[in-house]
N, CA, C and O atoms as a GROMACS GRO file, in nm:
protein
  248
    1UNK      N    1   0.085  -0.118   0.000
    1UNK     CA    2   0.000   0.000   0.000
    1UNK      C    3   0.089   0.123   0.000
    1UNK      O    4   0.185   0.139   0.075
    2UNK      N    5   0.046   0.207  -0.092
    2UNK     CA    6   0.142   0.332  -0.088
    2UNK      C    7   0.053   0.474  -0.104
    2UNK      O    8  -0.049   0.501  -0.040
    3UNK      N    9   0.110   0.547  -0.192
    3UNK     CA   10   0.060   0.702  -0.143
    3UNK      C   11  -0.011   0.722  -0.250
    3UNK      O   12  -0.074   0.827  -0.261
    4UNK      N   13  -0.014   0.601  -0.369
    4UNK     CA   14  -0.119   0.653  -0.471
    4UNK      C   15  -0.259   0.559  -0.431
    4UNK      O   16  -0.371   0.595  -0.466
    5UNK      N   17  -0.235   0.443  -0.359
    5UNK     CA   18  -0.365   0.405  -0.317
    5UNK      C   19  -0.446   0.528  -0.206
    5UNK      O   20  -0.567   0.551  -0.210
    6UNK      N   21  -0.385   0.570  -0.146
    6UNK     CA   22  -0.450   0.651  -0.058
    6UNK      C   23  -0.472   0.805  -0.133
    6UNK      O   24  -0.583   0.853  -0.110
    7UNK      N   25  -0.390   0.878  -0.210
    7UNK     CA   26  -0.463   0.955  -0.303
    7UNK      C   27  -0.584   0.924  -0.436
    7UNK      O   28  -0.642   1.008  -0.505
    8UNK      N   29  -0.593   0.779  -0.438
    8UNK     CA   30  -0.673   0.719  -0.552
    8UNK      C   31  -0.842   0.770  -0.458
    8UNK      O   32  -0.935   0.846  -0.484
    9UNK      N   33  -0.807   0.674  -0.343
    9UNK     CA   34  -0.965   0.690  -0.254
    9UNK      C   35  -1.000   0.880  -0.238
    9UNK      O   36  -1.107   0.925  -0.279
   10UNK      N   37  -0.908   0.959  -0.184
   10UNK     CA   38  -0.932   1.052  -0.162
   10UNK      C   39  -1.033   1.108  -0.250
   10UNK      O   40  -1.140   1.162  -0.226
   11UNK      N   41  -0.920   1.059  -0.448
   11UNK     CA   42  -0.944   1.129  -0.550
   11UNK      C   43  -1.114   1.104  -0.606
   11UNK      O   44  -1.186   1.173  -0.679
   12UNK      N   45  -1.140   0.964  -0.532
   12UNK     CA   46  -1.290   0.860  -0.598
   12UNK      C   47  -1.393   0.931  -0.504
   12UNK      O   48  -1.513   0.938  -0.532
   13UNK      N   49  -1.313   1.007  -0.341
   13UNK     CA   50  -1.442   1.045  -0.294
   13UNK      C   51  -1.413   1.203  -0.296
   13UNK      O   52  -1.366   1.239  -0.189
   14UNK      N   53  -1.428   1.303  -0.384
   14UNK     CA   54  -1.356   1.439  -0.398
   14UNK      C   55  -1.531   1.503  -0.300
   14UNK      O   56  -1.650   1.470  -0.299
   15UNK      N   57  -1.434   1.618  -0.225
   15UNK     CA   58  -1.524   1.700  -0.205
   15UNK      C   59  -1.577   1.612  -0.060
   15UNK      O   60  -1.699   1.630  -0.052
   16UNK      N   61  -1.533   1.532   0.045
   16UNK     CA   62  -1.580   1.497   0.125
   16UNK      C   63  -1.463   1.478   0.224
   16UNK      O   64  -1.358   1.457   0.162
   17UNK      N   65  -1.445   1.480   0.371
   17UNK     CA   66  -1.327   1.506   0.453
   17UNK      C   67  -1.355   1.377   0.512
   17UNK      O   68  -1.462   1.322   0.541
   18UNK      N   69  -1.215   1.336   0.526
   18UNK     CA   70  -1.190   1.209   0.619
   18UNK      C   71  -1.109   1.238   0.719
   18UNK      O   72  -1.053   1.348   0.722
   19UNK      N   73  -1.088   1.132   0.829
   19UNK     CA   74  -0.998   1.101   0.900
   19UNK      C   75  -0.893   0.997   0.863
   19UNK      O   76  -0.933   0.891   0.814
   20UNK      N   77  -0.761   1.016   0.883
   20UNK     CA   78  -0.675   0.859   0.886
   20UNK      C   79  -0.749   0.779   0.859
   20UNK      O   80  -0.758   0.721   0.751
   21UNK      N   81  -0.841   0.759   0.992
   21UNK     CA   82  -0.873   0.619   1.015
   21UNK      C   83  -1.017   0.560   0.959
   21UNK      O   84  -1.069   0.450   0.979
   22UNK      N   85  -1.067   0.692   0.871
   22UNK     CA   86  -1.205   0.671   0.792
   22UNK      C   87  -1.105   0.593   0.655
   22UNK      O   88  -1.149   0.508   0.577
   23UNK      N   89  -0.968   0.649   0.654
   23UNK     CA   90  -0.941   0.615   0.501
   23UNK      C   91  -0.907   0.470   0.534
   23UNK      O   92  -0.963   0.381   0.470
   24UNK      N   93  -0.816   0.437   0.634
   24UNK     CA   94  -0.742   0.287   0.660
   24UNK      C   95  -0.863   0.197   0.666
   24UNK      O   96  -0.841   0.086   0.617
   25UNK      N   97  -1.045   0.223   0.735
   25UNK     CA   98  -1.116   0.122   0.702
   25UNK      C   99  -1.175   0.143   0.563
   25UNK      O  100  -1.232   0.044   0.518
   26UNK      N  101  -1.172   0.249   0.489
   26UNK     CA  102  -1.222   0.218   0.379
   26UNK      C  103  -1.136   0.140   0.258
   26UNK      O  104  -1.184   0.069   0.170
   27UNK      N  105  -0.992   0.176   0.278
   27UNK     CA  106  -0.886   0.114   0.209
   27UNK      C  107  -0.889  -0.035   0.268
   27UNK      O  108  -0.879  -0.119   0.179
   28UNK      N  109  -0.903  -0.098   0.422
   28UNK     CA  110  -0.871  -0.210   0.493
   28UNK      C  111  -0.769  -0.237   0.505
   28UNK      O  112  -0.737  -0.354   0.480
   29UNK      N  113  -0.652  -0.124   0.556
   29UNK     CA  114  -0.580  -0.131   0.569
   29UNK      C  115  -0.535  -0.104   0.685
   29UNK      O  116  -0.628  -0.061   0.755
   30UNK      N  117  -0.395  -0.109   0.764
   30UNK     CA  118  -0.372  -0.041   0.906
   30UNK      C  119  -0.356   0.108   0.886
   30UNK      O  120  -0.333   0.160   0.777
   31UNK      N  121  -0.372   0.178   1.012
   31UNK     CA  122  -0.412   0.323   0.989
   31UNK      C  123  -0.252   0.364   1.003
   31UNK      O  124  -0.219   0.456   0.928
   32UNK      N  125  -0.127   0.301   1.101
   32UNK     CA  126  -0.005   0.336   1.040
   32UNK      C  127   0.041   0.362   0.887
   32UNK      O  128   0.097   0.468   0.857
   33UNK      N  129   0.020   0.280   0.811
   33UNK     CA  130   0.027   0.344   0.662
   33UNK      C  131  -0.057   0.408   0.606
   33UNK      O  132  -0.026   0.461   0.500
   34UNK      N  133  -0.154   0.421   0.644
   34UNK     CA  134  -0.214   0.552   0.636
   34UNK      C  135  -0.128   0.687   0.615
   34UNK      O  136  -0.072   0.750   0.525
   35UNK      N  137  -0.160   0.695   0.813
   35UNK     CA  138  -0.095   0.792   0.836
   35UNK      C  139   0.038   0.849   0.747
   35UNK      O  140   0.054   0.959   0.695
   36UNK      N  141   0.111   0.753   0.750
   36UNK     CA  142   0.242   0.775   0.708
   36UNK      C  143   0.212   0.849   0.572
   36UNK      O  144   0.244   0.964   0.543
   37UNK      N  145   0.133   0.741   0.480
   37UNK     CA  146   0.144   0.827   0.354
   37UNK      C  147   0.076   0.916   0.342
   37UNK      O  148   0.121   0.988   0.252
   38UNK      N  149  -0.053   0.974   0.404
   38UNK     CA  150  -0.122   1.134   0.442
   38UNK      C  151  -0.013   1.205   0.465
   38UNK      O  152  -0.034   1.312   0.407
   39UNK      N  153   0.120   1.210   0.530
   39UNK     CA  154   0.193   1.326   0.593
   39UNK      C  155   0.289   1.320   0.460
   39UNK      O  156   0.308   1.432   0.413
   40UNK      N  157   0.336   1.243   0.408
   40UNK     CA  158   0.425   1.217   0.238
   40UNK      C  159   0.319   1.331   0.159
   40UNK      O  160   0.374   1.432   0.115
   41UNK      N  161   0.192   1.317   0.144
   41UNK     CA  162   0.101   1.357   0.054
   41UNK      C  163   0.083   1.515   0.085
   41UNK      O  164   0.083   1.605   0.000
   42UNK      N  165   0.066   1.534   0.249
   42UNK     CA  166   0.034   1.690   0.321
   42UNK      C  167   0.166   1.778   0.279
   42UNK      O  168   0.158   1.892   0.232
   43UNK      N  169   0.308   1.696   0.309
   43UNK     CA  170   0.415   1.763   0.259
   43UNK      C  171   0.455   1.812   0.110
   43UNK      O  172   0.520   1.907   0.069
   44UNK      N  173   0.384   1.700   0.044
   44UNK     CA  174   0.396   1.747  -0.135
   44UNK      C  175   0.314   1.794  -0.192
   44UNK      O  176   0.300   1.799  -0.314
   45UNK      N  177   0.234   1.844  -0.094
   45UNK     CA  178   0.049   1.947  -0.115
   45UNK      C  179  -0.028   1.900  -0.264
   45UNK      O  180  -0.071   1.955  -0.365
   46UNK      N  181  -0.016   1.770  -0.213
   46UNK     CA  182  -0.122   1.669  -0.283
   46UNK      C  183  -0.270   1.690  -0.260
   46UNK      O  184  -0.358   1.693  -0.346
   47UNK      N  185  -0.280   1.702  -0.151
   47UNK     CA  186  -0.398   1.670  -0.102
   47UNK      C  187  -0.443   1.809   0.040
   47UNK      O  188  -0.354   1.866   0.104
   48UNK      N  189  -0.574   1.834   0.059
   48UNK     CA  190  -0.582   1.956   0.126
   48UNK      C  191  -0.591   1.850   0.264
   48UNK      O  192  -0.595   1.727   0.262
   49UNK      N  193  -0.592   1.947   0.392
   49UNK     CA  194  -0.630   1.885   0.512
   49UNK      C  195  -0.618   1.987   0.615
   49UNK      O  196  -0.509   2.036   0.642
   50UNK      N  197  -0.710   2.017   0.666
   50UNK     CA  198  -0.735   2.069   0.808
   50UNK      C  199  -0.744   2.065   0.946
   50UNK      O  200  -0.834   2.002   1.000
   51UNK      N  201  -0.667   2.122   1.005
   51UNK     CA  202  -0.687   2.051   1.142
   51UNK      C  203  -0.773   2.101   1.270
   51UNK      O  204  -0.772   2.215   1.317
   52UNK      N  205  -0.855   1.977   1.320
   52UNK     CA  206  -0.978   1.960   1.390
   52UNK      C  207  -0.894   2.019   1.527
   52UNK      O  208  -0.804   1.956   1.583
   53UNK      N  209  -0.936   2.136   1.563
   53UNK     CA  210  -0.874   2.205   1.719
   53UNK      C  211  -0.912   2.135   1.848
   53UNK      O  212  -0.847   2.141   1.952
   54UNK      N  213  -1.045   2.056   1.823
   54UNK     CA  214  -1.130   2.036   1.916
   54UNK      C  215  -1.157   1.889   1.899
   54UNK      O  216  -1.244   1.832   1.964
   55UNK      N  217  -1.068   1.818   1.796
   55UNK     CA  218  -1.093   1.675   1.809
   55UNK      C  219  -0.911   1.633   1.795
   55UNK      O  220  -0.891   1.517   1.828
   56UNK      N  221  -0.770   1.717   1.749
   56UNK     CA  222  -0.678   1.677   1.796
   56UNK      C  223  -0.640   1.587   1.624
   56UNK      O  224  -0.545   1.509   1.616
   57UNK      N  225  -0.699   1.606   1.547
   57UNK     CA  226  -0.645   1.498   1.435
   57UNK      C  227  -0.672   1.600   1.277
   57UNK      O  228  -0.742   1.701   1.281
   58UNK      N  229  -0.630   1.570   1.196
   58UNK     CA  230  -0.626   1.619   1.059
   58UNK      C  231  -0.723   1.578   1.001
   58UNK      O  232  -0.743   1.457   1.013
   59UNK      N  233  -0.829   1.664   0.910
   59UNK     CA  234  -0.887   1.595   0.832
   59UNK      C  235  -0.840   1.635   0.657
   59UNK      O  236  -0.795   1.742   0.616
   60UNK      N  237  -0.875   1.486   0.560
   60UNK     CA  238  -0.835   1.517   0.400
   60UNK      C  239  -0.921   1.512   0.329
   60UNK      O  240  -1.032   1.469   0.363
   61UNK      N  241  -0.895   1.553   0.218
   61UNK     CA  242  -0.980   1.522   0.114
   61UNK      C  243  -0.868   1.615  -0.007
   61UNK      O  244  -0.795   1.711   0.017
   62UNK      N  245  -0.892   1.541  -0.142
   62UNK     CA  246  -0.883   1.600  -0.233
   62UNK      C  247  -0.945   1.688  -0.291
   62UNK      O  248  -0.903   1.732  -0.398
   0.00000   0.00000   0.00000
């Protein structure tokens, strides 16, 4: 699993915000590679993401 499976889902659900761990069960994958490749993706401003003040986690979407 790498950083184009997790920009593929982003790209199939555009216009809707996830968490990590909305993407790792929709991918079925562990949310460590997730994560990992969200912060590869946030750094090469692939992908937008905001962060939740009041829940402590990032959300993405393409």
């Amino acid at each position: 699993m790498g950083q184009q499976e997790v920009y593929d889902y982003l790209k199939n659900h555009k216009n809707k915000w996830f968490t990590s761990k909305d993407i790792a069960e929709g991918l079925g994958v562990s949310i460590g590679s997730v994560t990992s490749n969200l912060k590869k993706l946030r750094e090469s401003n692939f992908v937008k993401y905001k962060f939740e003040n009041n829940r402590y986690y990032y959300m993405y979407k393409k």
